[in-house]
GUKE-692872 format. One line per 5 residues: number of its first residue (from 0); their letters; for each residue x, y, z of C-alpha. Coordinates in steps of 0.25 Angstrom, whole numbers, padded with zeros to 4 digits. Layout:
<atoms>
NUM) a) X,Y,Z ~ ...;
</atoms>
This chain:
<atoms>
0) xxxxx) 0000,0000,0000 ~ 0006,0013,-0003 ~ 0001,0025,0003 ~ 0005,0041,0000 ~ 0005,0049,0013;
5) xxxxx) 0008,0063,0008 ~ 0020,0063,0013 ~ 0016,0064,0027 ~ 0018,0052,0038 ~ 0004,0047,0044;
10) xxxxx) 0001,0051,0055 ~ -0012,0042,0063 ~ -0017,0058,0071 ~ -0020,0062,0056 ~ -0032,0060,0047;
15) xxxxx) -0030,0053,0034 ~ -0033,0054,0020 ~ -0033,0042,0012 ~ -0032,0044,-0002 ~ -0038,0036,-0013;
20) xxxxx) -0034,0038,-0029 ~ -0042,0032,-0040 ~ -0042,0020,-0050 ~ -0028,0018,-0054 ~ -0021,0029,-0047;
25) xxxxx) -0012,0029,-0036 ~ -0010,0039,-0023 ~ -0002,0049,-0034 ~ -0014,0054,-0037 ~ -0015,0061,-0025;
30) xxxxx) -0001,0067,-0025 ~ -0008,0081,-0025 ~ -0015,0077,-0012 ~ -0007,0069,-0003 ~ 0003,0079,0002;
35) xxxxx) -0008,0092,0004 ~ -0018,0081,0012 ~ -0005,0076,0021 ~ -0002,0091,0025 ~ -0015,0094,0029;
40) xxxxx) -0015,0084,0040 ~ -0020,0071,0036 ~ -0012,0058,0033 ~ -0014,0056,0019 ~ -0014,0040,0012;
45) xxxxx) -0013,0042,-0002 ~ -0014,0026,-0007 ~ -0011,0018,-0018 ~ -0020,0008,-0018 ~ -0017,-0006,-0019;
50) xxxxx) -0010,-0009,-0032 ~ -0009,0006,-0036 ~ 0004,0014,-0037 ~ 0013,0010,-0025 ~ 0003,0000,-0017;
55) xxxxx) 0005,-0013,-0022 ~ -0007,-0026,-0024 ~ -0017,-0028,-0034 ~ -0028,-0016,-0034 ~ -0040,-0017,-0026;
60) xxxxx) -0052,-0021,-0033 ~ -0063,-0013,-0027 ~ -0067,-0002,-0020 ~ -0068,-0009,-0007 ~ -0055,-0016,-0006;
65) xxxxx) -0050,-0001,-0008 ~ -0058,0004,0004 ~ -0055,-0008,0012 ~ -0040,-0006,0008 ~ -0040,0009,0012;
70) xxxxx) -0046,0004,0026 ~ -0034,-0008,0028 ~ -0026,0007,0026 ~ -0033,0013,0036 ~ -0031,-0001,0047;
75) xxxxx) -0015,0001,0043 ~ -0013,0015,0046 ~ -0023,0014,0057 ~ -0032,0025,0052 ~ -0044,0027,0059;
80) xxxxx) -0051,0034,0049 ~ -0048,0041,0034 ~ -0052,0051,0024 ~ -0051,0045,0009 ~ -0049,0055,-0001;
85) xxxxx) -0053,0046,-0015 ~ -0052,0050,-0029 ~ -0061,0044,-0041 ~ -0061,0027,-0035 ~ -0055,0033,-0022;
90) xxxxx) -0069,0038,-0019 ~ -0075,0024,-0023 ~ -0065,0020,-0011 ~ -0068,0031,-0003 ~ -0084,0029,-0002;
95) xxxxx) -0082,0015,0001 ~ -0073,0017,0012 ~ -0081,0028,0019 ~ -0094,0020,0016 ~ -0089,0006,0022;
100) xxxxx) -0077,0012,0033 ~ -0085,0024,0036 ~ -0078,0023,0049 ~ -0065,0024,0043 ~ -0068,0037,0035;
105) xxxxx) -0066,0050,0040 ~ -0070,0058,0026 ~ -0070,0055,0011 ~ -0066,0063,0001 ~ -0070,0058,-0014;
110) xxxxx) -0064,0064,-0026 ~ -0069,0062,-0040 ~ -0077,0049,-0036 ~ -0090,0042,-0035 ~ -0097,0032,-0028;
115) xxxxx) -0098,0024,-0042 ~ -0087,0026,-0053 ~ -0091,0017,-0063 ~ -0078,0016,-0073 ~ -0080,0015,-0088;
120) xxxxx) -0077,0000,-0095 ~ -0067,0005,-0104 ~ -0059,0011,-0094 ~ -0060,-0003,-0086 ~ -0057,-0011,-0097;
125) xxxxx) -0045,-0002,-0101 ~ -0039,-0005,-0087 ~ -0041,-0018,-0085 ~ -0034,-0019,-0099 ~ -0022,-0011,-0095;
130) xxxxx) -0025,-0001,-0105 ~ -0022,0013,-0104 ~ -0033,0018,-0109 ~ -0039,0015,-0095 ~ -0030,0027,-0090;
135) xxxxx) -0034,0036,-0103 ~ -0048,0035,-0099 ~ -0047,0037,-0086 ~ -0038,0051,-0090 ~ -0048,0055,-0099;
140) xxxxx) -0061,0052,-0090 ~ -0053,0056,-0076 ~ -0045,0068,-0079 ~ -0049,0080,-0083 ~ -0036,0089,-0084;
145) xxxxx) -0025,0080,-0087 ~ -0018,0091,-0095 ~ -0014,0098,-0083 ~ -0004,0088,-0079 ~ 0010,0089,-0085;
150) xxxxx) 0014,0075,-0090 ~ -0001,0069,-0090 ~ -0010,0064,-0081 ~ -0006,0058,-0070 ~ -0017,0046,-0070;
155) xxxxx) -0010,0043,-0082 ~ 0004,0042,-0074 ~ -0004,0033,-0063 ~ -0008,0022,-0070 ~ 0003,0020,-0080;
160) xxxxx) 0003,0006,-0084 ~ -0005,-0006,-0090 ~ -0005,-0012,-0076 ~ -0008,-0002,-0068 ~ -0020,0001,-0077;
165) xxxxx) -0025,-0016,-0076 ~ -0023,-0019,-0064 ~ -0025,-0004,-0055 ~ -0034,0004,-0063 ~ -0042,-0007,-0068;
170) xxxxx) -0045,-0013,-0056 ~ -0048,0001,-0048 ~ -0059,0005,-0059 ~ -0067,-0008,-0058 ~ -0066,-0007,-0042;
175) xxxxx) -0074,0008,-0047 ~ -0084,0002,-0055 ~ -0085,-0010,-0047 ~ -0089,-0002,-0034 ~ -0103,-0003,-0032;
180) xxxxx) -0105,0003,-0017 ~ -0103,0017,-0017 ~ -0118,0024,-0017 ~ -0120,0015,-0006 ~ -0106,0020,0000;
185) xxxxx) -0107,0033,-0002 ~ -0120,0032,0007 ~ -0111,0027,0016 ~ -0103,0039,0018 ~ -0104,0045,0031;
190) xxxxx) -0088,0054,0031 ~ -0089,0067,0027 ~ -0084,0067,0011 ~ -0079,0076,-0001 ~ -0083,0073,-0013;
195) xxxxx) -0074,0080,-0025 ~ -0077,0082,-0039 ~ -0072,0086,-0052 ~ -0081,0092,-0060 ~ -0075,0087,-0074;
200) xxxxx) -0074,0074,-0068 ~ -0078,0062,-0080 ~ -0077,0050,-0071 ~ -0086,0055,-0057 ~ -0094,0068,-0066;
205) xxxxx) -0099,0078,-0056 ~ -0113,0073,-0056 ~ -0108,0060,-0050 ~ -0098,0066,-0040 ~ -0111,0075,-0036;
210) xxxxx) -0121,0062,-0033 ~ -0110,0056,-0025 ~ -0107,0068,-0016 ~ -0120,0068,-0013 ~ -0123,0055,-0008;
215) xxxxx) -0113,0056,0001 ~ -0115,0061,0018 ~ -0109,0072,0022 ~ -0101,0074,0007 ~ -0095,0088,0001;
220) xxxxx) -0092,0091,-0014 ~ -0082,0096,-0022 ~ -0082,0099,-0035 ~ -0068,0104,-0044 ~ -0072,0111,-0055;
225) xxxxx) -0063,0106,-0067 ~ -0058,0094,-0062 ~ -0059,0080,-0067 ~ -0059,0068,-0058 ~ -0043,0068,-0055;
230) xxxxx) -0047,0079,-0046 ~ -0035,0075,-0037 ~ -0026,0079,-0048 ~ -0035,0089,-0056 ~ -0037,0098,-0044;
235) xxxxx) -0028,0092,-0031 ~ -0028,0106,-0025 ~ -0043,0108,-0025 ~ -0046,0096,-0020 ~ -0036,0096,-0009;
240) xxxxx) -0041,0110,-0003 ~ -0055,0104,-0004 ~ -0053,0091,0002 ~ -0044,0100,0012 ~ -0055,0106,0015;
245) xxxx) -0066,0094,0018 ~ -0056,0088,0028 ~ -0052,0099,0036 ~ -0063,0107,0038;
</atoms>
């Protein structure tokens, strides 16, 4: 298991942040993040999850071996309770766990996600084979501005070869189309929770982010104007003085 902590040591008289990044990716993807949450007072655990980037063993296969997962995390560090901060599956991971560990769970932020995120065929059937195309698609569909990065999109930097794409990427999306539990989660929900959108977002348009929010206790709503779903990288420093704000107020 690898996790990033900020560069901070953990310290058990801290609250912590969990981290949680999207199919494929790794804990780089919250290289704009880790760092500004750790000054702010919290210990920050940005993972890899099994079988991505640095953490070692086949991928998990669904939604609730992730949350099950992020709790034998929890029983190892000896964290009484969490805030997740999840990005596009991350939120799938995120309403799980606060739904079935709601003792666990201090509050949730979800970013660009849904309760459902059913993944085109194509894209599945590109991954599974290897292909990259998989990644093309999920570019194209996922990121708004890639122009604004000198060298190219970073996603295209994470998931970089035929393996990675077959045996990581694949098997995230069909954990995402395969999870069948979250309305009934989501009323689950008890943790005060942030739910952040982008309002150019193609793969969780704002109309779904908007049902979501709303069916979830005690939830607030952000919404970045010009932003895709790769808020994290689109507009890191907006989301970061927002989600500031929702913890430490």
């Amino acid at each position: 298991m690898f996790v990033s902590t900020g560069g901070m040591d953990f310290d058990e008289e801290k609250p912590s942040i969990l981290l949680m990044h999207g199919s494929g990716l790794t804990h780089i993807v919250w290289s704009l993040h880790e760092q500004f949450y750790a000054s702010q007072g919290f210990n920050v655990l940005s993972v890899d999850l099994p079988g991505h980037g640095n953490s070692e063993g086949p991928s998990l296969k669904s939604i609730e071996e992730i949350s099950d997962w992020v709790k034998s995390i929890m029983n190892v560090l000896s964290i009484k309770k969490l805030i997740i901060i999840g990005h596009s599956q991350g939120c799938l991971v995120g309403i799980d766990f606060a739904a079935r560990y709601s003792k666990l769970i201090n509050c949730l932020v979800l970013v660009a996600g849904s309760y459902k995120m059913p993944v085109n065929q194509d894209l599945i059937n590109y991954a599974e084979a290897g292909d990259e195309k998989a990644v093309l698609l999920m570019m194209k569909w996922g990121y708004e501005g890639s122009k604004a990065f000198i060298g190219g999109n970073p996603v295209k930097k994470i998931i970089n070869s035929s393996r990675e794409i077959r045996e990581v990427l694949a098997v995230d999306l069909n954990a995402c189309k395969n999870y069948k539990d979250g309305k009934e989660s989501l009323e689950k929900i008890n943790c005060p929770t942030l739910c952040i959108f982008g309002d150019l977002d193609k793969m969780v348009p704002l109309e779904v982010g908007n049902k979501m929010a709303s069916m979830i206790k005690n939830s607030e709503k952000k919404v970045i104007n010009n932003c895709g779903h790769m808020i994290i990288f689109e507009k890191a420093f907006e989301m970061r003085k927002t989600v500031k704000e929702f913890l430490t107020k």
